[in-house]
C-alpha positions in Angstrom: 8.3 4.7 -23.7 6.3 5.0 -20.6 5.8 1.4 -20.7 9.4 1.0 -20.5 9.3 3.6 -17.4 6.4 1.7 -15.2 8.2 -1.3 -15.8 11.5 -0.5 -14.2 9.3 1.4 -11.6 7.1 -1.3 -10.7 10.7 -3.4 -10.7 12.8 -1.5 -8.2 9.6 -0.4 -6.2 8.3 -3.5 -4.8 11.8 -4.6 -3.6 11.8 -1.0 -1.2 8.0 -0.9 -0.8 4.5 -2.7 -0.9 1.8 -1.1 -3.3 -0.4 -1.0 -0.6 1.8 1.2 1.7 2.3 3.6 -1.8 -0.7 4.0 -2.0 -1.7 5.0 1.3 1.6 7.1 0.8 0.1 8.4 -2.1 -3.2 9.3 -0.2 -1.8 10.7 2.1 0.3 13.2 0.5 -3.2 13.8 -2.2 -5.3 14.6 1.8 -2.4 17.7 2.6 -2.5 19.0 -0.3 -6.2 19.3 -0.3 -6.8 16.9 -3.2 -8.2 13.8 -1.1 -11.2 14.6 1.4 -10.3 13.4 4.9 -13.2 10.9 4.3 -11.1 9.4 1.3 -8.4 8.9 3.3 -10.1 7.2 6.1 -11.3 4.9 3.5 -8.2 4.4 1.8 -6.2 3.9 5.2 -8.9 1.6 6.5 -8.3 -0.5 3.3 -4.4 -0.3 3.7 -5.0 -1.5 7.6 -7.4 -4.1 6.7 -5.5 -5.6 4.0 -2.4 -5.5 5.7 -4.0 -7.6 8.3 -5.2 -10.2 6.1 -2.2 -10.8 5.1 -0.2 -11.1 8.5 -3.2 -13.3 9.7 -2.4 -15.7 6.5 1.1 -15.8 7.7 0.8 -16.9 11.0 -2.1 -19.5 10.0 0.1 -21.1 7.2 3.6 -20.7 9.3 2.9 -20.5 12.7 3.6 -17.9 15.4 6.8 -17.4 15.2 7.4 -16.9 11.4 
């Protein structure tokens, strides 16, 4: 059953939302309400920024600037 579940999640998630930016969601809500050091977070979000960067560098090197 919850196989069933995460699979119509991880459906209908990715077409509203990357699993990087849920997870720094996710972080984020975990650091106010005191579950996630500030430190974790840093880390997490530096990940998330990192990452995300990787990615639009990719972009641009495969379509050009103005994709």
């Amino acid at each position: 059953m919850t196989q069933a579940v995460k699979a119509f999640a991880d459906k209908h998630l990715e077409r509203f939302i990357s699993r990087k930016f849920l997870a720094w969601i996710t972080a984020t809500g975990l650091c106010f309400g005191g579950t996630l050091t500030s430190g974790d977070w840093v880390a997490v979000t530096l990940a998330y920024i990192g990452s995300q960067a990787l990615v639009d560098l990719a972009v641009q090197w495969k379509h050009g600037k103005n994709s």
